[in-house]
MARMIDO-351774 format. One record per residue (C-alpha): residue in three letters; x, y, z. Coordinates in nm, 4 decimals, decimal comma. Layout:
N
<atom r="ala" u="X" v="Y" w="Z"/>
...
END
This chain:
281
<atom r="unk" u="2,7306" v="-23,4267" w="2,5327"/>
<atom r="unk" u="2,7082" v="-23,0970" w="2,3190"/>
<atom r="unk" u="2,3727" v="-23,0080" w="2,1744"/>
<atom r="unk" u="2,3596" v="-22,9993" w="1,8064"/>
<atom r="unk" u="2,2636" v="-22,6432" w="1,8015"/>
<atom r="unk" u="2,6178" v="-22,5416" w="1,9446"/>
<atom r="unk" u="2,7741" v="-22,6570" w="1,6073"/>
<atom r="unk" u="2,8024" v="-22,3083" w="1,4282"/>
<atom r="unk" u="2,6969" v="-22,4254" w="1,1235"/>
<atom r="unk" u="2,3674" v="-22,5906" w="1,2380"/>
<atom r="unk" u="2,2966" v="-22,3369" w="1,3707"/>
<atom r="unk" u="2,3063" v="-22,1002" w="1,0709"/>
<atom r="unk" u="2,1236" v="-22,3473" w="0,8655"/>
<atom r="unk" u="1,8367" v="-22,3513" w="1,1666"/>
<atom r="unk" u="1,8150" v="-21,9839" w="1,1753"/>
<atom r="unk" u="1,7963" v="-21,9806" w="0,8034"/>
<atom r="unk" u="1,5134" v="-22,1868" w="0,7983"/>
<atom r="unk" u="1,3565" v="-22,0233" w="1,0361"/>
<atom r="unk" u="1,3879" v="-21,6838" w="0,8432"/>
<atom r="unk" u="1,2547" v="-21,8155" w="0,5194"/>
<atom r="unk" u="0,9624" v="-22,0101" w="0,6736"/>
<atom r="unk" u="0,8774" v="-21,5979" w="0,8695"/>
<atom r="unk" u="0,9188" v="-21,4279" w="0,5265"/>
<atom r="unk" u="0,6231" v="-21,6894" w="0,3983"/>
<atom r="unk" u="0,4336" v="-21,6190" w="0,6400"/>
<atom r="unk" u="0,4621" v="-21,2110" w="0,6324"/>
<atom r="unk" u="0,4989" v="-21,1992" w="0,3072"/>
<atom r="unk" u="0,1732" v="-21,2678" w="0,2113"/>
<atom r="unk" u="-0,0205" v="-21,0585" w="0,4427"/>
<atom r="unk" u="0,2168" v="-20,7852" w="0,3535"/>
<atom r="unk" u="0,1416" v="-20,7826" w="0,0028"/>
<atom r="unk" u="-0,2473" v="-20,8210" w="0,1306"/>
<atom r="unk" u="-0,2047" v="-20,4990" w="0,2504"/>
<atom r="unk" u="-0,0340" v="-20,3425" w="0,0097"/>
<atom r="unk" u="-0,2864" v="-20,4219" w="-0,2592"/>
<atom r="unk" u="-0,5499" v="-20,3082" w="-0,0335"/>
<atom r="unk" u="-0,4311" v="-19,9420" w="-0,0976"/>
<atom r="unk" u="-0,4454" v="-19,9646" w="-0,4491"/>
<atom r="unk" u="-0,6877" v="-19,8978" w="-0,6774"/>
<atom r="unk" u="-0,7270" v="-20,0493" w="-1,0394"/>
<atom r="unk" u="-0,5539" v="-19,8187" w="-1,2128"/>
<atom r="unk" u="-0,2526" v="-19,9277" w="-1,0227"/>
<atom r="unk" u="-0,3140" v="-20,2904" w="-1,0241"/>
<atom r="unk" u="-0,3494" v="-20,2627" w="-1,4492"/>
<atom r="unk" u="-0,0585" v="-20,0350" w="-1,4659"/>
<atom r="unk" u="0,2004" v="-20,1662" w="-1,2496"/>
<atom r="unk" u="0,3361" v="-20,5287" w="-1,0665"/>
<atom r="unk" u="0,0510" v="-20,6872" w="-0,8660"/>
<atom r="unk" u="0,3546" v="-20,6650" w="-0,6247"/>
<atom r="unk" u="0,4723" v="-20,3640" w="-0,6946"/>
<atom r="unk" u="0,4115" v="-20,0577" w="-0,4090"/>
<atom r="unk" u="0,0807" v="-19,8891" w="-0,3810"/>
<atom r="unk" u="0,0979" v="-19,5081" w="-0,5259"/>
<atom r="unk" u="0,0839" v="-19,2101" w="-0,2572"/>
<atom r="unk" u="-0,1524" v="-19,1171" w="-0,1220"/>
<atom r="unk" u="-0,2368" v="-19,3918" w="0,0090"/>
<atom r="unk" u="-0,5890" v="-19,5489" w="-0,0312"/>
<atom r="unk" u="-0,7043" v="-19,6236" w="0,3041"/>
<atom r="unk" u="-1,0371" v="-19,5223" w="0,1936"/>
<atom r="unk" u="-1,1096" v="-19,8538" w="0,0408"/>
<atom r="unk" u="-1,1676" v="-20,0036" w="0,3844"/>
<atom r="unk" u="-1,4460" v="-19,7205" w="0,4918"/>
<atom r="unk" u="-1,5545" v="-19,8107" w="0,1451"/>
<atom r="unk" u="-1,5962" v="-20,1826" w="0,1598"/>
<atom r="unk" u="-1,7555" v="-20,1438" w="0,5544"/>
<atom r="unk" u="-1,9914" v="-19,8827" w="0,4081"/>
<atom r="unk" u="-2,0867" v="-19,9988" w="0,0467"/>
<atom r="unk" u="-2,0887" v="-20,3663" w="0,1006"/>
<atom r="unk" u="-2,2159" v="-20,4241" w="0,4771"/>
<atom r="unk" u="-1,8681" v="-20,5382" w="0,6063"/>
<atom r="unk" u="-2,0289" v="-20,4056" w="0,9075"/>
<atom r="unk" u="-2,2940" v="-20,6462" w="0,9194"/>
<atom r="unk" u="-2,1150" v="-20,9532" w="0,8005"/>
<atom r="unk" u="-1,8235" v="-20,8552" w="1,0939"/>
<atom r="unk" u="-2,0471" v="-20,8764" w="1,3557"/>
<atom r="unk" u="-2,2759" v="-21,1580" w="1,2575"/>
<atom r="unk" u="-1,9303" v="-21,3596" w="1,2084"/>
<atom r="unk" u="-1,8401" v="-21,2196" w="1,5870"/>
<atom r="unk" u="-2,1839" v="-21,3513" w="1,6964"/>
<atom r="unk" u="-2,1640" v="-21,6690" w="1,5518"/>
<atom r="unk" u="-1,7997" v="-21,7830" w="1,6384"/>
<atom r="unk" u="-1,8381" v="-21,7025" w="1,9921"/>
<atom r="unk" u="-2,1699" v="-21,8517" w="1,9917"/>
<atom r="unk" u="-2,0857" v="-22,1636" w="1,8634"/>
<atom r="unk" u="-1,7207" v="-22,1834" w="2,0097"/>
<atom r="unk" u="-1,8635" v="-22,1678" w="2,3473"/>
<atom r="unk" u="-2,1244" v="-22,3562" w="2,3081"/>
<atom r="unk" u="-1,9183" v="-22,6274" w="2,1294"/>
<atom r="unk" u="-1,6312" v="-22,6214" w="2,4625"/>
<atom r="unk" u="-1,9396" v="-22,6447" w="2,7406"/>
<atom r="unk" u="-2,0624" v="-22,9671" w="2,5214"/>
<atom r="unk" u="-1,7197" v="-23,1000" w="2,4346"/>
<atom r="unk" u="-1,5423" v="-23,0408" w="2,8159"/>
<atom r="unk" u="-1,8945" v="-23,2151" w="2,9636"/>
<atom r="unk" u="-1,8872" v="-23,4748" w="2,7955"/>
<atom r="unk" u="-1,4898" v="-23,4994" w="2,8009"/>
<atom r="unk" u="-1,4536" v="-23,5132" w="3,1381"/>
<atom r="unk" u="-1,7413" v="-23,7834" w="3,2077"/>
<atom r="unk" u="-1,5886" v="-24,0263" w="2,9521"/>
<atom r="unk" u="-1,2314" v="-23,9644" w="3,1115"/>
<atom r="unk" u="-1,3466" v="-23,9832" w="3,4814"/>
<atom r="unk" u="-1,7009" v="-24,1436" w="3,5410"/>
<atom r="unk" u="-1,6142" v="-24,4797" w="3,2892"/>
<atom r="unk" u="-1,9198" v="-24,6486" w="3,1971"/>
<atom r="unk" u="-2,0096" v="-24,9995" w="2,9987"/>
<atom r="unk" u="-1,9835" v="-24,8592" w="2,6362"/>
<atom r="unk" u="-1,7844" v="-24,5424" w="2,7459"/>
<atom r="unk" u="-1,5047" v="-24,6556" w="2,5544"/>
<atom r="unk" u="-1,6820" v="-24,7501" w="2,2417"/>
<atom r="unk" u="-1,8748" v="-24,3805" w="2,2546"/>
<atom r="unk" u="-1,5293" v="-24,2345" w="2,2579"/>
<atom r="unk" u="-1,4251" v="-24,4339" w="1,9184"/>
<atom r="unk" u="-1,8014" v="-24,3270" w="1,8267"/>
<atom r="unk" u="-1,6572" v="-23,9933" w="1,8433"/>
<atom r="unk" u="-1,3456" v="-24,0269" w="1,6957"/>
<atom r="unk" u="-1,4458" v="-24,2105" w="1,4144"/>
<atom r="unk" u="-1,6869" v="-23,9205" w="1,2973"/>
<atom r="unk" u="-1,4301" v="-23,7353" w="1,2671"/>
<atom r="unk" u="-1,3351" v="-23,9096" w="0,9497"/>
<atom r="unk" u="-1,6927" v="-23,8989" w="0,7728"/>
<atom r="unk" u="-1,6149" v="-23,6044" w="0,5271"/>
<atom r="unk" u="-1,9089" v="-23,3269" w="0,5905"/>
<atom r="unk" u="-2,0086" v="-23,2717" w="0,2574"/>
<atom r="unk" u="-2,1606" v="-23,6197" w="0,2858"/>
<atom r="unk" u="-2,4537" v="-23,4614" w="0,5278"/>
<atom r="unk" u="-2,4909" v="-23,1643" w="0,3551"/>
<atom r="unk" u="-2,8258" v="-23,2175" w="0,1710"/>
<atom r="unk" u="-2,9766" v="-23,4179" w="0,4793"/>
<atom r="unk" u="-2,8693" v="-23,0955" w="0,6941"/>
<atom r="unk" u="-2,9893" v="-22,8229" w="0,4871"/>
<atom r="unk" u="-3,3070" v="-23,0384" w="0,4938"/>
<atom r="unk" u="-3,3247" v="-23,0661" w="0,8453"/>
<atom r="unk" u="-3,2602" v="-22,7311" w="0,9687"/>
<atom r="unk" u="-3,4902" v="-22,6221" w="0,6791"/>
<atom r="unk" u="-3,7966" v="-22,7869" w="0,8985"/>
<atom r="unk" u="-3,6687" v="-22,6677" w="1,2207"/>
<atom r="unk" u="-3,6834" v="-22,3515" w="1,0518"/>
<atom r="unk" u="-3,3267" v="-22,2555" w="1,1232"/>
<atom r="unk" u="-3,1930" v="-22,1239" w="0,8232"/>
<atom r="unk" u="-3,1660" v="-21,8187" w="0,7475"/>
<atom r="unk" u="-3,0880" v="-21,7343" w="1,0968"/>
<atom r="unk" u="-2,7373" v="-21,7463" w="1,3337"/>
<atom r="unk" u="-2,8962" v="-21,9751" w="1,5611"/>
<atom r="unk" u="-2,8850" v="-22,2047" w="1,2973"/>
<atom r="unk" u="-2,5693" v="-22,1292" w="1,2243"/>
<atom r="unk" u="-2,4374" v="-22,1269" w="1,5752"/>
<atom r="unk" u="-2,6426" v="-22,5122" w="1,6555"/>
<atom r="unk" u="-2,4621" v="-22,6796" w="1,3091"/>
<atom r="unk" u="-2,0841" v="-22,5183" w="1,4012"/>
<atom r="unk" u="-2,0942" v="-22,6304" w="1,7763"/>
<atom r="unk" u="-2,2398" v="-22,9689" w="1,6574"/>
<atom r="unk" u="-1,8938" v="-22,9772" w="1,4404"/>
<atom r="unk" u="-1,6954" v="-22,8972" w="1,7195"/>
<atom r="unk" u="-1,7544" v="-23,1226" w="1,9572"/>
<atom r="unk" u="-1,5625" v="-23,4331" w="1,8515"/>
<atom r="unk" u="-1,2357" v="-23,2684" w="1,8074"/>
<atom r="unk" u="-1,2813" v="-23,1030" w="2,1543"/>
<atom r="unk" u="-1,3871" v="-23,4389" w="2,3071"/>
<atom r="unk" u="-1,0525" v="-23,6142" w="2,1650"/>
<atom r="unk" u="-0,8122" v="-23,3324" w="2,3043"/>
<atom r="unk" u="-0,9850" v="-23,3138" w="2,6538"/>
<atom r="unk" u="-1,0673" v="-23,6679" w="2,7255"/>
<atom r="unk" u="-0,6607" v="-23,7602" w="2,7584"/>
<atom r="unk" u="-0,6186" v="-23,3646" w="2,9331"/>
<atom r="unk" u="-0,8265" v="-23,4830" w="3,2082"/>
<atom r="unk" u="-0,7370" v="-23,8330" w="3,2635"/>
<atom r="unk" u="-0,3900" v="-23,6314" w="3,3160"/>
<atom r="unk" u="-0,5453" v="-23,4551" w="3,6282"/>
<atom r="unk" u="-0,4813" v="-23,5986" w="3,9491"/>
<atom r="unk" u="-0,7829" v="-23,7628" w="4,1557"/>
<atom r="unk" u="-0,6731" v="-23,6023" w="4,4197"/>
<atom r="unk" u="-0,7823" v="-23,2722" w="4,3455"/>
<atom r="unk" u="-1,1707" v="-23,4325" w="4,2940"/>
<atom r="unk" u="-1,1407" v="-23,6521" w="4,6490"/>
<atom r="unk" u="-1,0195" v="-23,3102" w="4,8152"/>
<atom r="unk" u="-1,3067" v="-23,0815" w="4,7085"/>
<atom r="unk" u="-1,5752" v="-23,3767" w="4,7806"/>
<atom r="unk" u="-1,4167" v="-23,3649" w="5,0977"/>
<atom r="unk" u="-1,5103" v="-22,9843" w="5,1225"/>
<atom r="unk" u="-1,8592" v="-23,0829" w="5,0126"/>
<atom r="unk" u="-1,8319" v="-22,9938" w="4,6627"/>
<atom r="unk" u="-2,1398" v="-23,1219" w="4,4352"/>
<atom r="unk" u="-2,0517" v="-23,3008" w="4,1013"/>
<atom r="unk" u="-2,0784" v="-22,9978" w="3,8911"/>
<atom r="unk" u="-1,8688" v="-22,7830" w="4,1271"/>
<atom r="unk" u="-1,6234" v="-23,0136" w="4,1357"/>
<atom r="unk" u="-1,6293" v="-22,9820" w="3,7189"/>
<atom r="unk" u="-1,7373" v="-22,5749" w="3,7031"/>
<atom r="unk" u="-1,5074" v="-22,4828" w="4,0374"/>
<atom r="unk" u="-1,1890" v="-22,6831" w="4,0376"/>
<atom r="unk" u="-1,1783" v="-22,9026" w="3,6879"/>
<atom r="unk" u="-1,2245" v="-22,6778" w="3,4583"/>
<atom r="unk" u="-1,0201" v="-22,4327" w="3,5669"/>
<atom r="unk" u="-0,7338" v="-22,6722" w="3,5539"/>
<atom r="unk" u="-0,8317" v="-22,7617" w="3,2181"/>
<atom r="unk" u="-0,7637" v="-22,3696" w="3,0409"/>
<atom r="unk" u="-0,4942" v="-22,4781" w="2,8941"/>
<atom r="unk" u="-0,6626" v="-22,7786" w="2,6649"/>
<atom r="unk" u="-0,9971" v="-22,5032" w="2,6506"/>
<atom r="unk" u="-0,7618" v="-22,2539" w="2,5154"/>
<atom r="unk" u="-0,5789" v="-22,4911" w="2,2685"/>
<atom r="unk" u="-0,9046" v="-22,6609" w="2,1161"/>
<atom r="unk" u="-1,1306" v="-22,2704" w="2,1871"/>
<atom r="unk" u="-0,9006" v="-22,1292" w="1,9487"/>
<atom r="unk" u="-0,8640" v="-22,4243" w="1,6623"/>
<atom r="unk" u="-1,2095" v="-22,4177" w="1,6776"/>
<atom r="unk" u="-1,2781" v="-22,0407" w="1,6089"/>
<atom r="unk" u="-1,0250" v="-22,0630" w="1,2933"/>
<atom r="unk" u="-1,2348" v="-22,3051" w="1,1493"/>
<atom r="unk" u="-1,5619" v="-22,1351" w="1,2158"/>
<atom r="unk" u="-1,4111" v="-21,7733" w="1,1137"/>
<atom r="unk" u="-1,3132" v="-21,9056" w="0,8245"/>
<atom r="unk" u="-1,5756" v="-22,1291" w="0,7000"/>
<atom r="unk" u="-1,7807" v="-22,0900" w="0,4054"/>
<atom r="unk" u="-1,9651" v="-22,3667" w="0,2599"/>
<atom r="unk" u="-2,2115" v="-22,4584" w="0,5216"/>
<atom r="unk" u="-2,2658" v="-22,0773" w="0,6119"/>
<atom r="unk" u="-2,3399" v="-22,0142" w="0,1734"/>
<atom r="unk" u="-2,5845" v="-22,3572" w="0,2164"/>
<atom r="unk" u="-2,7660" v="-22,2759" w="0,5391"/>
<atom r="unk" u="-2,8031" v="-21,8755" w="0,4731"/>
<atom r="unk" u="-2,9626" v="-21,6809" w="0,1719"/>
<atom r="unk" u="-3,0206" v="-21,3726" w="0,3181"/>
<atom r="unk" u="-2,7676" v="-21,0888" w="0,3368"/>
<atom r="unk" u="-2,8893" v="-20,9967" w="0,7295"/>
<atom r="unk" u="-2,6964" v="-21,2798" w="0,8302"/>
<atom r="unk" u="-2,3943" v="-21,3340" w="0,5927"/>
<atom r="unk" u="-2,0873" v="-21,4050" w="0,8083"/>
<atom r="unk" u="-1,7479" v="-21,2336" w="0,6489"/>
<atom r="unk" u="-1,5802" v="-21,5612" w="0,3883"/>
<atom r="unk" u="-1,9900" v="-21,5373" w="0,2264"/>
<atom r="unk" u="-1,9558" v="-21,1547" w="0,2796"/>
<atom r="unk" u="-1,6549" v="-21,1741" w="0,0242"/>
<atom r="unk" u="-1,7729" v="-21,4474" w="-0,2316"/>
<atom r="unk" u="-2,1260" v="-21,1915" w="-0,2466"/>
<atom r="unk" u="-1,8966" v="-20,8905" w="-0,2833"/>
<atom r="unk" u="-1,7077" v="-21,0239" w="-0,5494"/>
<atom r="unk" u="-1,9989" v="-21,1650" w="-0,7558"/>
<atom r="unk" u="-2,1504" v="-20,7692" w="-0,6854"/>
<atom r="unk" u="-1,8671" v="-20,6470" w="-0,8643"/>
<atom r="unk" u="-1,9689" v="-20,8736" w="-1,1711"/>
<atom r="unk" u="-1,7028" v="-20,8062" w="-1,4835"/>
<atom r="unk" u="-1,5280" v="-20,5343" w="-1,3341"/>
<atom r="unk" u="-1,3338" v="-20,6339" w="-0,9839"/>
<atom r="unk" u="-1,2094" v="-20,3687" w="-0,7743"/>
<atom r="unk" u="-0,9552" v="-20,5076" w="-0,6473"/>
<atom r="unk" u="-0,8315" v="-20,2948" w="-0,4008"/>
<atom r="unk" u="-1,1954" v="-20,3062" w="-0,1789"/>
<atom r="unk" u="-1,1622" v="-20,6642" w="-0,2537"/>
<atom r="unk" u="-0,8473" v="-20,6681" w="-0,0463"/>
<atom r="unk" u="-0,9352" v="-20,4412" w="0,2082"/>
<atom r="unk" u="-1,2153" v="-20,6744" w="0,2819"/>
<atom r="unk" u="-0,9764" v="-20,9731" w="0,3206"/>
<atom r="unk" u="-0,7484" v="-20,7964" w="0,5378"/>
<atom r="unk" u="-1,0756" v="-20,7428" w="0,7735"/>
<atom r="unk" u="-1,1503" v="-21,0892" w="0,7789"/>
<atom r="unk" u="-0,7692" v="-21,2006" w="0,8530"/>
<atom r="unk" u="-0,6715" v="-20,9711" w="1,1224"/>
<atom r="unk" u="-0,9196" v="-21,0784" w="1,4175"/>
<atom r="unk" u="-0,7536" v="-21,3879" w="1,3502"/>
<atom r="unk" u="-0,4119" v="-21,2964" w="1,3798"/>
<atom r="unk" u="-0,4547" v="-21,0682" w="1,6798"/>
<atom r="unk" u="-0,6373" v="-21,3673" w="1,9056"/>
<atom r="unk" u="-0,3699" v="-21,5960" w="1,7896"/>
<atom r="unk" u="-0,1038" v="-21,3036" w="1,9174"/>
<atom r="unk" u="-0,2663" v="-21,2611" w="2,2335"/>
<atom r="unk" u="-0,2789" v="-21,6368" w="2,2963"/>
<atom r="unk" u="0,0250" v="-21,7483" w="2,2017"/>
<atom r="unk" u="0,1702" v="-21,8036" w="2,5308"/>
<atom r="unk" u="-0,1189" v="-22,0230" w="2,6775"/>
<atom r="unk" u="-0,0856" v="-22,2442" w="2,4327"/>
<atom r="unk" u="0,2674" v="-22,2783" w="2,4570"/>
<atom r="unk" u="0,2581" v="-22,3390" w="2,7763"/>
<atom r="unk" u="0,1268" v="-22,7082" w="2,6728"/>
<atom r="unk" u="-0,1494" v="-22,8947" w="2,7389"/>
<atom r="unk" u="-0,0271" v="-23,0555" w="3,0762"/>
<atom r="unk" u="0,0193" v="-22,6695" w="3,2270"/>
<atom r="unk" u="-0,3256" v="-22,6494" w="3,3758"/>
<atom r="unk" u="-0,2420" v="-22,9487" w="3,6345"/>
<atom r="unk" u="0,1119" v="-22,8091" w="3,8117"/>
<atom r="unk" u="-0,1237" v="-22,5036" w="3,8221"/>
END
């Protein structure tokens, strides 16, 4: 029986969509950059889509690093997604694998425990937080920051791993208890391992979230030291008060969008490879 791609015409109407969906992707960060080597003149004068006047005005990136502590707000967001990403995978993979193979009376209803907080929306806890870290004395800082992100984290990771490593074969556990492997080598030295593929898949859903995240990171943090990049922006923008510069303004978004896009590049092929990978490995 012939596939349905075969038929010419489906498969014009496939590549099609595929084309259009790519140019709404690119499209956007092209005209990103493009407006990022503009400066007001040209946004006032021309198109907002209309190409950027020569020379170019790659100066508005050194400009928004230097001027408006892109610097500052790059690395603190570098800090703080790592931080919290890793933290948030140790948690989310421990506690993962024990509900998937060590079950316990009540494991099962900790699991929907888990699950189901997934649904609470967040802005329901955000007074009680702020309150909270506020007497632990954690605002302000990326600790803070860092403790409330992982915290997010974890329930996500827990409902992608738990079904990951019930995939596993026992096997593999029997055989390195056999070789005198302790509980947590047998999790650090042979599960784990096995498990990149599901680490990979949930590491890097997590760090979009956390790069990108702005409303608990404007609520927990006052002080410019430790804005991450989205607060970086809002605070640059409000700097600018009546008059924008727009240009700068999209310099600084193309900073914040192409760490993204380069991990997600460099990834791609783990987490094609599918969740189920890590086992035939």
């Amino acid at each position: 029986m012939k596939s349905g791609l075969s038929n010419p015409m489906v498969k014009i109407v496939f590549y099609a969509i595929l084309i259009m969906w790519g140019i709404s992707v690119i499209y956007p960060l092209l005209w990103t950059l493009l407006d990022s080597l503009k400066n007001n003149d040209q946004f006032f004068r021309k198109m907002p889509w209309s190409l950027p006047d020569f020379p170019l005005l790659w100066s508005n990136f050194s400009y928004v690093w230097r001027e408006f502590s892109f610097g500052d707000y790059f690395l603190n967001s570098v800090v703080v997604t790592i931080g919290s990403t890793l933290l948030g995978l140790l948690l989310s993979a421990t506690t993962a694998y024990v509900l998937a193979r060590y079950p316990f009376r009540g494991s099962t209803a900790l699991f929907l425990l888990y699950i189901a907080s997934m649904m609470i929306p967040f802005s329901l806890a955000l007074i009680p937080l702020f309150f909270l870290m506020n007497s632990m004395h954690l605002t302000n800082s990326s600790l803070g920051l860092i403790l409330v992100y992982a915290s997010t984290l974890i329930a996500f990771g827990i409902f992608v791993l738990v079904g990951f490593f019930k995939s596993l074969p026992k096997e593999l556990e029997e055989a390195a208890a056999m070789d005198g492997a302790s509980y947590f080598g047998i999790f650090f030295r042979v599960m784990l391992p096995l498990s990149q593929p599901g680490l990979i898949t949930v590491g890097i859903v997590n760090v979009l979230n956390i790069w990108n995240e702005y409303i608990i990171g404007t609520i927990l943090v006052n002080d410019p030291k430790h804005y991450t990049l989205p607060v970086g922006i809002a605070m640059m923008q409000a700097q600018m008060q009546y008059r924008t510069e727009w240009g700068p303004l999209f310099a600084g978004l193309l900073i914040t969008i192409v760490p993204v896009l380069m991990m997600y590049m460099f990834f791609q092929r783990q987490i094609a490879s599918g969740i189920t990978a890590g086992a035939i490995k």
